[in-house]
Every structure is written in structure tokens, then in C-alpha cells.
N, C-alpha and C positions, 0 to 999 in steps of 0.2 A: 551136493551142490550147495557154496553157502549162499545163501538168502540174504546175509544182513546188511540192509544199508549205510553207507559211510557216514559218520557221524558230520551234519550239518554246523556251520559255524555262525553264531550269533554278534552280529554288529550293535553294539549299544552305545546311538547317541549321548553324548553328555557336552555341556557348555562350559566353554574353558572361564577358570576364574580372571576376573580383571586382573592385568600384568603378569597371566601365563597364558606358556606358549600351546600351543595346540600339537594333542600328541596322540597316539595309538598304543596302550598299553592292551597287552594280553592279561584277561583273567585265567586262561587255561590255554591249554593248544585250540581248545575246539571257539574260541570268546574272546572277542577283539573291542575294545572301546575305542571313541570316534569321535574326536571332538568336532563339531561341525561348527562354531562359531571361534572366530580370532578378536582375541581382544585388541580395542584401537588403542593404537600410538599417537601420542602426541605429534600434532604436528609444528615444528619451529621454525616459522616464517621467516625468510634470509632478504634482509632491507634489498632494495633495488632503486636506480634512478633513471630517468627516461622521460621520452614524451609523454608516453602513456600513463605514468607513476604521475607526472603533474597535473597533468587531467581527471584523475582518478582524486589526486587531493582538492582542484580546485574545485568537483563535485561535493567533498568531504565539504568544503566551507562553504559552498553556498547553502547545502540543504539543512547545512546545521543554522547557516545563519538566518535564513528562515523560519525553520522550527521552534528556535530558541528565542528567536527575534519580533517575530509578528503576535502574540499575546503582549507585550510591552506595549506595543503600536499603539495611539488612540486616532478614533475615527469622532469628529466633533466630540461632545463629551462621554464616550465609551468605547471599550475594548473594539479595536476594528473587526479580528473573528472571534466570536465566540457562539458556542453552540450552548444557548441557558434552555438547560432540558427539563428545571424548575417553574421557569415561566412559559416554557414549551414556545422559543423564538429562535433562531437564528439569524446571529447576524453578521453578513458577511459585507465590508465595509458599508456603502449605501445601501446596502439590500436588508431587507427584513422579510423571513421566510416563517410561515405558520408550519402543522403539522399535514395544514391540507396542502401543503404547497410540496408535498412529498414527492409528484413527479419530476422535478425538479433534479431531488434527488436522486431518482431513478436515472434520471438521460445522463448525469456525470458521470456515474458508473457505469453506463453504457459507452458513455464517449473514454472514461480511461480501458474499460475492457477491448475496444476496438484498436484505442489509441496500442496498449499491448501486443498485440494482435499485429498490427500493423509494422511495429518497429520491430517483432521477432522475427516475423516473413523478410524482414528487409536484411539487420544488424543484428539478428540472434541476438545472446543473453546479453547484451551491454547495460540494458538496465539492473541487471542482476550486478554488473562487474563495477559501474560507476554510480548509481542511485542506491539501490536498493538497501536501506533500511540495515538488513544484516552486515552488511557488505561495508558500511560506513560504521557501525558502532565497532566493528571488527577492526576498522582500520587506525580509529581510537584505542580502541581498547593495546592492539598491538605494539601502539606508538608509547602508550603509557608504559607496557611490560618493557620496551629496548630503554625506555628515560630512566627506568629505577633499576632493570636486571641485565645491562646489556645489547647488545646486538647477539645474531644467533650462536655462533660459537661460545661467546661469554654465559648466555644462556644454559646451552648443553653444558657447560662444564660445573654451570651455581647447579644445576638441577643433581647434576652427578655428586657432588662431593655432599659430605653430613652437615648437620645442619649443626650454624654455629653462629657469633653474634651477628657479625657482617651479612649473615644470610636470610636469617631472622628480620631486619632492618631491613633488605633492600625486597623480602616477601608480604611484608607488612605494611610497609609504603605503598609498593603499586595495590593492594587491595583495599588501603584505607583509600587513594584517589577512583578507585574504581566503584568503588562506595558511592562515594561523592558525585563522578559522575553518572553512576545510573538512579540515584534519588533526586540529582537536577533535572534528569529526564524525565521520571515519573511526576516530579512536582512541573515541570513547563505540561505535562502532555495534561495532566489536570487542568493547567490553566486555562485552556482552551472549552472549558465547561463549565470552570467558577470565576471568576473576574480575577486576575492573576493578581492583583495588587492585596483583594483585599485577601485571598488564599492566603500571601506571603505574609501578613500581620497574622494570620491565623498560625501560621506554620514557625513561626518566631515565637509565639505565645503559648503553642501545642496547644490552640482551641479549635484544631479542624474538628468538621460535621466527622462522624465513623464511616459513609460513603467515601467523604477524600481521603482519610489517612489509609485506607484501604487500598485505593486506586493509585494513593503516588508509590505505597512502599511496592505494590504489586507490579506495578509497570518500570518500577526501579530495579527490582529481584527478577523483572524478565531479561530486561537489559543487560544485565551484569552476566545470569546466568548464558544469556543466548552468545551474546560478544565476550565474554570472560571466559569460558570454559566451551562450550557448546560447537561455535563456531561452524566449521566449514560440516558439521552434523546436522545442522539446519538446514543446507544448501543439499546434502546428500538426501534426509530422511525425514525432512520433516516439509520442507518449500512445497508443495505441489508442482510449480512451474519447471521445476525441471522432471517432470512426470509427462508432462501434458505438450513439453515444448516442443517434441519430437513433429506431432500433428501441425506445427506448425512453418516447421522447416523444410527446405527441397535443396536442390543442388545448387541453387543461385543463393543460400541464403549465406549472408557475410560471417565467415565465424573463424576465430583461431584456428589456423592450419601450418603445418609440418609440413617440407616440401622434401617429401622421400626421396624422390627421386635425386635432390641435391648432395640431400644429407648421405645417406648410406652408401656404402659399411662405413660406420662411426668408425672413430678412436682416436685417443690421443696421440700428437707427433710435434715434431717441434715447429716453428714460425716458419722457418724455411727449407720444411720438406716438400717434395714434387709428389703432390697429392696422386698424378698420375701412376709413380712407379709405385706408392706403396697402395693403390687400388684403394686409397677413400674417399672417403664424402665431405664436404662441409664441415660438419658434428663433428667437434670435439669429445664429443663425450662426457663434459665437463658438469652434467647432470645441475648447471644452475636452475634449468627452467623449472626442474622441480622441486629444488630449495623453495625458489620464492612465492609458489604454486601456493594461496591461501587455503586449496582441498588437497594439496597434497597429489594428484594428478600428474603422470609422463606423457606432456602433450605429441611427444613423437609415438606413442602407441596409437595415434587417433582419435577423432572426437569423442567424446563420453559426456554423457549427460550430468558427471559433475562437473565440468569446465562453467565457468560465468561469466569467460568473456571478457576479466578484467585487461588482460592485455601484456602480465608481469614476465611472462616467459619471454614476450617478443622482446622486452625493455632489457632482460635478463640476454637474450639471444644476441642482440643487434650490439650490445655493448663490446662482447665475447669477438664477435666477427670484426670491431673494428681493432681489439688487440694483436687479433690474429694475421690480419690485412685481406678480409673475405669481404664481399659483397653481404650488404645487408637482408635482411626479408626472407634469411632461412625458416622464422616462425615469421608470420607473419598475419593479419587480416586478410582472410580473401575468401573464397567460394571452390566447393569441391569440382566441380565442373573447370573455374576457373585455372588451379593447379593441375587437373589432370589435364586437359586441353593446351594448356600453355597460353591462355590469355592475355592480352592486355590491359590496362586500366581503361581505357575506353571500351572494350567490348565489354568488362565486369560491370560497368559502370552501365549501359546501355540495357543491359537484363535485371537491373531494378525496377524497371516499369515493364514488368510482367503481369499476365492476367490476373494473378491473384492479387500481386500489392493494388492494382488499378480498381480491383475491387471493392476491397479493403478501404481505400481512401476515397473511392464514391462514397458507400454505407456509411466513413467516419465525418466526412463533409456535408452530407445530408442531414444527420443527424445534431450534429453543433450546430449548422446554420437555424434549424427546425426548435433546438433548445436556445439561443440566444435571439430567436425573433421571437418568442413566446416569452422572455426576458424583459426585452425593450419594447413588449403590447399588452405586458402585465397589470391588471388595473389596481392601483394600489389602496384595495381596500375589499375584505371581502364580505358577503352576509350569507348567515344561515339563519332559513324560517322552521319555527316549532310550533304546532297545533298546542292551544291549552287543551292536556286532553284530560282535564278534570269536569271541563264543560263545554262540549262538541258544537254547541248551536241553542241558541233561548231567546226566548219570546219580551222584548222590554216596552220603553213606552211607547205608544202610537203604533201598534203591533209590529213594533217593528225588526226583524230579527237580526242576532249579535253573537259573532263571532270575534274569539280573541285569541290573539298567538303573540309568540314574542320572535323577537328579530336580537340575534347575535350577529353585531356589529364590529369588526375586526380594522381597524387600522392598522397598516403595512406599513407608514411613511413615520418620520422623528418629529413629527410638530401636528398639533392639536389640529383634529378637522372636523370640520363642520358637516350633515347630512342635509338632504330633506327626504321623506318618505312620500310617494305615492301612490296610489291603487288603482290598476284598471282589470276588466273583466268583465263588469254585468251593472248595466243599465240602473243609476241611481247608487249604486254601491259609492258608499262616504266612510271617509277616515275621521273617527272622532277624537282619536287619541291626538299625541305631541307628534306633528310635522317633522319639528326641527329638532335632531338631533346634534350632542357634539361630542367626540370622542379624543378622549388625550393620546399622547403619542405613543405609538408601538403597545394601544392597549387595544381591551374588546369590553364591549357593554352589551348588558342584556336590556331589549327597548321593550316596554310589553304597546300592543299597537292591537286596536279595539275596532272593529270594521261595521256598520250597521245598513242593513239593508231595507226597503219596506218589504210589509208583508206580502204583497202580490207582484213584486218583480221580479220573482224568477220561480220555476217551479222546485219543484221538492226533490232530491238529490242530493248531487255532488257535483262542483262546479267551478272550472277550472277559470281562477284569476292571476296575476302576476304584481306583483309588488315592482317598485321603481325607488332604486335607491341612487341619490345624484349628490356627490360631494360639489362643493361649494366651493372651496377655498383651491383646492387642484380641479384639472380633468379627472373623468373619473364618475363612470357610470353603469350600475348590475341590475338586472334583470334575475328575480328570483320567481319559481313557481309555486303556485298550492292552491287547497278548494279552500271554496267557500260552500258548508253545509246546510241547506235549506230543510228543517223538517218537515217532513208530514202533518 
């Protein structure tokens, strides 16, 4: 009888080099290799024109105009935002924010994480598709690559052929402007930390601090790298949100859809074939959606968590169908529920104010209302008391005992204000120090403020008084706590 068992075959992973394909090579009969990873393909974005395509730009120019815009701005004599992490202020037009004014911060983030929240349960990724950051330097960055190398065809073919002067020339221009615009980016997004003007003499002189030149080339070299090369790889592996967006979507939610049931079975035929005799669909087959697709994505396979919503399949689709002489809205915006059921725009429309968006939009209206009335009842000026704790409580003239703390006086407002200090708590307690203080604008002063008690009004302890601090020149009055130390 023989025994021997058949010799076992060994599969050994290995990772395909960048621009090969992935293969299976036998090292012997019994040894098979495996490449388990495909290297990516460039993807060559195919222009598109549409509703959605000018929506998509008029987003590109407001948010740039914005970002690039509002450090220029001035708000009476200074930068309207700037966030001076130097003098540790912000100032966002009229406002002026300390570091104690941090919750502040906290509720914006909370009102944009709900605000998110709210518009993916409603409109899925559209902020992904028209806002987003990625999504707009992408849509530069792409606009620069068709102005110096082309539209997509002309592209594939410079990419294809060897490299020679004409090719050189037109690879070297869009990377010098590409240059250009992500060191404008990096130098505006600085702006908004150092006063942008005087940045800009610094940046003409090459005398930036090694904090800035760090931060504009850094935020310049993400730009270029993320929008110039990176691209729809950020959107797939690096965004969290399309990780997490799933938890946020159901079958009402609004998102690029494929109407199978119209399209299929695809194929090409000519304008005026009877779609009935040759048994197809809609679908051309004409694979534009996923030319102009920025991830590269066949939206008639169904949703996938890299789609963002921009909208270019449908702008790519509706175009097609009015060549063709077909009804629009083979891709289209709408809701899984919506397509399979056979909807209306009114019934689609009507399951937007479902239990969760209705939720969503309590918790985000409660919460803005909650941070913008704690806004407009904000007292513009704040104090913090410090014990001298070099010398806790002493014995002076007329035995009478002395304590001393200082008071950090913080002005919130743009023009010089005046205090008065006073003290209450315990029976005879007098302020000997300076009353009136005055503090210049968007500054803070340390006031030292000397309190004197007699000796037998109050026992031995610790003994809680409050300080009364009253601006003069605005409304505007704080209530601070702390002891007064009687010794033994």
C-alpha cells in the first residue's frame, strides 16, 4: 500500500511592481506565485458640460474666492480673520476670542459635524462632489493639465509617445503653474495666522520666521501632491468619510443612481433602431460616465463608496440621451427606494423629513441657537484671580490683616476700557489698592489688588469673598470667586 502523500502546493504572495501587471508564475509544478496587489492606472478625466459641471465650477469660485479672498479683507484697522496664535487672539471680524473662549470653538465643530451629518442623511456626498477641498484643487489642478497638455485624448496620446521638445514644454509649464498654485495656497492658508500683508513683504524679501516658510512650502507640497498626482486616492484611501458615510445613509438618502431597469441590456445601435426588436435598454454603452468619473468608478455597477456625488456621469449621460433622442434621467439623482418603487418627485421629496433628518435638525438648531445666544450675551471682557502665594495672609498696621492677589484683566472689545474693582464678602473688608483700572484694546493687564481686614472681623480660616469687576465705558460686568485667609 503506498503511503505517500501528494506533494502540497505553495502559493507565494508577492506585490506587483508599479506599471506591471499582475501575474501567476510557476516556480516549479508543486509553487505558484500570486500577486495580490494591482498597480493603479492613471486615471484621464474626459471634460464634460452640464448643469451639474456649472455648479460644480460655481462652487470652485466661490470657495476659492473666499479662501483666497477674506485674509486681504480689512475689518477697521486689521485683518478681518486672523487666528494670531502669537498673541494667542482671534479675531474673527468684530469678535475677539481668547484661549478661554475655546468653547466657542468647540460648538462650531459640533454645529459643522451635525451640519455633515445632516446633509449626508439627506444629499449624500455632495459635499464631497462640490465643496470639498480635494474635489476643488482637483478640479484646478485638472483644468491647468487640459490648458498646457490637452483635453483627454490629446493627453493619452502626449503621455503615449517619447519624450521630445514639444513634450518637455508642455510637461514643464503645467508643473511650473502647478507650482505656483499650491505655494499661493500654502502662502494665503499662512495668512490667516500671520497678518497677510506683512507675510507678503516678508515672502518678497525671503525674511519669513522658519515656522512660516515651513508652513506655506508644507501646505503648498500637500496641495500639489494631493490635487496633482494623488487625486481620486485621497477620496478612496485616505478621506475617512467615505469610510464612515455608509452609517449614515438608508434608502431615502439622495445619491447618484443608475436606473437598471431602463438601461439594460446595454449596447450600441444606431439613432433609429426599435429598441423593442433588438431587446435593449437605454445604454448606449458609450462608457462616458466613466471617462469623466474623477475616481474612475462605473456608476451603472451601483453605488460604491468611492462615488462623491459630483454629478459628471449624469451631465455625461443626459447629454448622450439628448443625441440619441431618449428621455433624460437614465443617471440621475435620486434614492434607492425611489428607483426601485417608481417614485415621484413629490413622494421623493416628502421622505426628506424623516425621523432621522428631523432629528438631526432638532440637535443642529438647538445647538447654533444655544452658541449664538451665548454670542450676543458674551461679556466683553474677562478676569482671572491669582492668590500671591509667596505671602498667603500677614499681620500689618493696626493689626490689621492683608491679603494680596492679582487680577488678569483681559479686554475682548477694539478700543481702550476703563474698569472699577470692588470687593464684597466679610464685614469691613476694604480695597486699598488702585479702584480704577484701564486696559488698552484686545490687551490684558496684570492689576495686583491688596484687600485689608481688621483683626477681629472674621475668624480664623478660609473665607469665601467675590470680587466685582464693572467696565465703565461699555456694559459689562464679572463676578469672580476666592478666600480671603484669616490666620491663626
Amino acid at each position: 500500500m503506498n503511503t505517500t502523500e501528494p506533494p502540497t502546493k505553495k502559493i507565494i504572495p508577492i506585490v506587483a511592481v508599479s506599471g506591471a501587471q499582475p501575474f501567476v508564475s510557476s516556480v516549479d509544478t508543486d509553487e505558484k506565485r500570486v500577486s495580490l496587489y494591482q498597480a493603479q492606472k492613471k486615471i484621464y478625466i474626459r471634460s464634460v458640460s452640464g448643469l451639474f459641471s456649472k455648479w460644480r465650477w460655481g462652487m470652485v469660485f466661490l470657495t476659492q474666492l473666499v479662501f483666497y479672498g477674506l485674509p486681504w479683507f480689512e475689518w477697521g484697522q486689521r485683518q478681518a480673520i486672523l487666528f494670531d496664535l502669537e498673541a494667542r487672539r482671534f479675531y474673527i471680524f468684530g469678535l475677539v476670542l481668547y484661549p478661554q473662549d475655546f468653547i466657542y470653538l468647540s460648538g462650531i465643530l459640533v454645529i459643522s459635524a451635525l451640519s455633515l451629518f445632516l446633509f449626508t442623511a439627506v444629499a449624500g456626498r455632495q459635499w464631497c462632489g462640490y465643496a470639498c477641498p480635494q474635489t476643488v484643487y482637483t478640479e484646478l489642478f485638472v483644468w491647468i493639465e487640459k490648458l498646457t497638455e490637452g483635453d483627454r485624448s490629446a493627453r493619452l496620446r502626449l503621455d503615449g509617445r517619447p519624450m521630445s521638445l514639444n513634450k518637455f514644454a508642455r510637461k514643464a509649464t503645467k508643473q511650473f503653474l502647478w507650482v505656483t498654485l499650491g505655494l499661493w495656497t500654502g502662502f494665503t492658508f499662512v495668512g490667516y495666522f500671520t497678518p497677510i500683508r506683512d507675510l507678503g513683504m516678508s515672502f518678497v524679501t525671503w525674511n519669513m520666521g522658519p515656522w512660516e516658510t515651513f508652513w506655506v512650502f508644507f501646505y503648498g507640497f500637500a496641495t500639489y501632491g494631493n490635487a496633482g498626482y494623488m487625486r481620486e486616492q485621497v477620496c478612496k484611501y485616505m478621506c475617512p468619510y467615505a469610510r464612515f458615510q455608509s452609517a449614515m445613509f438608508d434608502n431615502d438618502t439622495l445619491i447618484v443612481t443608475y436606473d437598471e431597469a431602463r438601461g439594460e441590456p446595454r449596447g450600441a445601435r444606431s439613432k433609429k433602431a426599435d429598441l423593442k426588436a433588438l431587446n435593449l435598454g437605454s445604454c448606449v454603452d458609450c462608457t462616458l460616465c466613466v471617462q469623466v468619473c474623477p475616481t474612475g468608478i462605473d456608476i451603472r455597477k451601483g453605488l460604491q463608496y468611492e462615488c462623491i456625488s459630483c454629478a459628471a456621469c449624469i451631465d455625461a449621460c443626459d447629454n448622450v440621451m439628448d443625441k440619441v433622442g431618449y428621455p433624460r434621467g437614465l443617471i440621475r439623482y435620486s434614492t434607492h427606494n425611489a428607483v426601485t418603487q417608481g417614485w415621484t418627485r413629490s413622494q421623493l421629496l416628502r421622505r426628506v423629513f424623516r425621523p432621522r433628518v428631523l432629528v438631526y435638525t432638532a440637535i443642529l438648531s438647538a445647538v447654533t441657537i444655544a452658541l449664538f445666544t451665548s454670542l450676543a450675551l458674551r461679556t466683553p471682557f474677562k478676569v482671572d484671580v491669582v492668590r500671591d502665594r509667596t505671602s498667603l495672609a500677614r499681620i500689618v498696621n493696626d493689626d490689621k490683616i492683608e491679603n494680596v492677589y492679582r487680577l488678569q484683566v483681559m479686554n475682548a472689545t477694539e478700543s481702550t476700557q476703563n474698569y472699577r474693582i470692588t470687593v464684597q464678602g466679610l464685614p469691613g473688608l476694604a480695597l486699598v489698592s488702585e479702584s480704577m483700572i484701564s486696559v488698552e484694546a484686545t490687551q490684558s493687564r496684570w492689576v495686583p489688588v491688596t484687600l485689608q481686614l481688621p483683626g477681629d472681623g472674621a475668624s480664623a480660616g478660609a473665607h469665601a469673598i467675590h470680587f466685582e469687576i464693572e467696565a465703565i465705558n461699555t456694559p459689562g460686568h464679572v463676578t469672580e470667586k476666592s478666600v480671603f485667609l484669616v490666620p491663626r
